[in-house]
C-alpha positions in Angstrom: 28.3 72.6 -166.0 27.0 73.3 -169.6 24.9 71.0 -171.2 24.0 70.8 -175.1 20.7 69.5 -175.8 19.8 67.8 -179.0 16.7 66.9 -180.5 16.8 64.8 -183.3 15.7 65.2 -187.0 16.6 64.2 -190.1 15.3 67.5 -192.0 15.5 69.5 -188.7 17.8 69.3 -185.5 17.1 71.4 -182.8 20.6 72.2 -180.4 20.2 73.9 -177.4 22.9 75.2 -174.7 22.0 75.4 -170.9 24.5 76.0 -168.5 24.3 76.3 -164.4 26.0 78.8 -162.7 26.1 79.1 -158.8 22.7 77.2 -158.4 21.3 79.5 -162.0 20.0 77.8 -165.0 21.4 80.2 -167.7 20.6 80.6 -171.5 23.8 79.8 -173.6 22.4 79.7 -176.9 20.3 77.3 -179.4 19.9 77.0 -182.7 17.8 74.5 -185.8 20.0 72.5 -188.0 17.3 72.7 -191.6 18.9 70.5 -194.2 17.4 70.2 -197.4 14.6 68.0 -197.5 15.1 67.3 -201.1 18.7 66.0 -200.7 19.4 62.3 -200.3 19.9 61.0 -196.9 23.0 60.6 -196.7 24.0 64.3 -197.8 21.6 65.4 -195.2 23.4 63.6 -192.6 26.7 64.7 -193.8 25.3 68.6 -193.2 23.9 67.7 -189.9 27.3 66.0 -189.2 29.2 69.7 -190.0 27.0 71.8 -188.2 26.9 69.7 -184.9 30.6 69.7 -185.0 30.6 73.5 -185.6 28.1 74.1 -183.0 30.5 71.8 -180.4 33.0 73.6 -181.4 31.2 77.0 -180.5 30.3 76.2 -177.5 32.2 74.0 -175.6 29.7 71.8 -173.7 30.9 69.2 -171.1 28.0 66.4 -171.8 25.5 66.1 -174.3 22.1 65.2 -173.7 19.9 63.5 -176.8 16.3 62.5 -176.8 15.4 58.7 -176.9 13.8 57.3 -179.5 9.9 56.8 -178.9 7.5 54.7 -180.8 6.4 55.4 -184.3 3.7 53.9 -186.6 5.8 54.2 -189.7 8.8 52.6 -189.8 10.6 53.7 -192.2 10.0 57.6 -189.9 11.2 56.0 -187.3 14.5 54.5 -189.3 15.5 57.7 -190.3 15.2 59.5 -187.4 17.5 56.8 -185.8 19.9 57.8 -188.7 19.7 61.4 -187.5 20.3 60.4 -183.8 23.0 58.2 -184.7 24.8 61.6 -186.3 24.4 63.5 -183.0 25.7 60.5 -181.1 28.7 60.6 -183.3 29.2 63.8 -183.2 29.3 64.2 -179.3 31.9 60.8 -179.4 34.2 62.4 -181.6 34.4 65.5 -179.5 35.1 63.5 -176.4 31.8 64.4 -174.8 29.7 61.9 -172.7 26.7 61.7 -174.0 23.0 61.2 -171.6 20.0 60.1 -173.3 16.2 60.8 -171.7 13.1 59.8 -172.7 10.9 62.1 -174.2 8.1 61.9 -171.4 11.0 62.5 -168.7 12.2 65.5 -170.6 8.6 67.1 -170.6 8.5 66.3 -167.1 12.1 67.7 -165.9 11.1 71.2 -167.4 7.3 70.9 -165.4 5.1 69.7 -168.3 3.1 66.7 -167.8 4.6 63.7 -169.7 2.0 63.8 -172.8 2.1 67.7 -172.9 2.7 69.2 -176.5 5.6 71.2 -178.1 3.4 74.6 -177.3 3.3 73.6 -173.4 7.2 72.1 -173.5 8.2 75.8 -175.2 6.4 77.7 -172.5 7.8 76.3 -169.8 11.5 76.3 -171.2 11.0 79.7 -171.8 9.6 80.3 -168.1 13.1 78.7 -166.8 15.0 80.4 -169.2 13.5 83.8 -168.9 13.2 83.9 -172.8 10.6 86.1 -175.1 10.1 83.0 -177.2 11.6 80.7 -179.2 10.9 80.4 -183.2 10.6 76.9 -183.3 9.9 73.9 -181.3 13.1 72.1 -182.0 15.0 74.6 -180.5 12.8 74.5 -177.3 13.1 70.9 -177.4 16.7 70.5 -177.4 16.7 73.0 -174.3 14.3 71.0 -172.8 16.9 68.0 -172.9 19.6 70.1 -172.0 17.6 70.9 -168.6 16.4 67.2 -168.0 20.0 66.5 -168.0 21.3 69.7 -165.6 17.7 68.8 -163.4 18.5 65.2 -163.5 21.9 65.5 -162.1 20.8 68.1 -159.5 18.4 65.8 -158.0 20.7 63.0 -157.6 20.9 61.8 -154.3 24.0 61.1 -152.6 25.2 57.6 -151.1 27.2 57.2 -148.1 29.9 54.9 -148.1 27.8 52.1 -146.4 25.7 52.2 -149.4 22.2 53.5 -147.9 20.8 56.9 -148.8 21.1 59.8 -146.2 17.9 60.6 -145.9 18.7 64.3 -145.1 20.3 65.2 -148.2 17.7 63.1 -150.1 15.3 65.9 -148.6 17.4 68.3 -149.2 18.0 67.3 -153.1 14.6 66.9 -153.9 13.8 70.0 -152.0 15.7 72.3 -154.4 14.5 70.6 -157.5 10.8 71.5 -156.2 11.7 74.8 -155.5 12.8 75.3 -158.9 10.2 73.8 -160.6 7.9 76.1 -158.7 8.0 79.2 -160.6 7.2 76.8 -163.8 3.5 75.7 -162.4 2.0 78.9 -161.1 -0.5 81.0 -163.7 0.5 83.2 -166.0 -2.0 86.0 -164.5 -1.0 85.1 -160.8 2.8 86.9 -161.7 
């Protein structure tokens, strides 16, 4: 399964591909999206348009995974990043891709981070799943982040039986394997 993971922005866009391999979370690639802050909106949206497509193209996900929206004091912020979103919801329509929104308190949470953790803490901990150096700039970070709530969140799904109640065996089992791969994320750096 290979997941890209956007984070929406009207000036940047973070994109981010994870895929899972045999039970492995592996590093496709990522990338920002910078746009010229000085162009009019709708020219910026046009660009970020073009380069999700050419990033789709590239690499071939099977879903995309987008951050929700979360609140804003200013309004018209909050306007134009729904702008932005609505670009990367196009985007993943017209390449035929479902598309799988999270929260961003869920994200921060799927990669290990406490839900009001900051960009520094979300990095560190994509990094730590993704045995990466480091990443240049939060966006990109982000967007993986996404892409890993989504590949977690399906991973931990528990299965029904056909009665309709949860086996409570593979409901073990399920979140078992999440927590055992969440584990590596929460020791100390100096306890490696």
């Amino acid at each position: 399964m290979r997941v890209l993971g956007i984070d929406p922005g009207s000036r940047f866009m973070g994109y981010g591909v994870v895929e899972e391999r045999r039970g492995r979370l592996i590093h496709v690639g990522h990338g920002v999206i910078k746009v010229d802050a000085d162009a009019p909106l709708e020219l910026r949206l046009k660009d970020l348009h073009g380069a999700l497509m050419t990033a789709l193209k590239l690499y071939r996900p099977e879903a995309v995974a987008v951050e929700g929206v979360f609140t804003f004091r200013n309004a018209r912020s909050a306007l134009v990043l729904g702008h932005a979103r609505g670009v990367a919801l196009l985007a993943a329509a017209q390449a035929g891709l479902s598309v799988h929104e999270y929260p961003p308190a869920r994200v921060k949470r799927a990669v290990g981070a406490g839900g009001a953790a900051d960009k520094d803490a979300v990095a560190r901990m994509v990094c730590t799943f993704l045995s990466l150096e480091e990443l240049e700039r939060s966006d990109a970070s982000d967007a993986l982040a996404v892409a890993l709530c989504h590949l977690n969140h399906g991973r931990a799904a528990v299965p029904v039986s056909s009665r309709g109640k949860v086996s409570k065996s593979r409901r073990k089992s399920a979140q078992a394997q999440l927590a055992d791969r969440l584990a590596p994320s929460y020791r100390r750096p100096e306890a490696r």
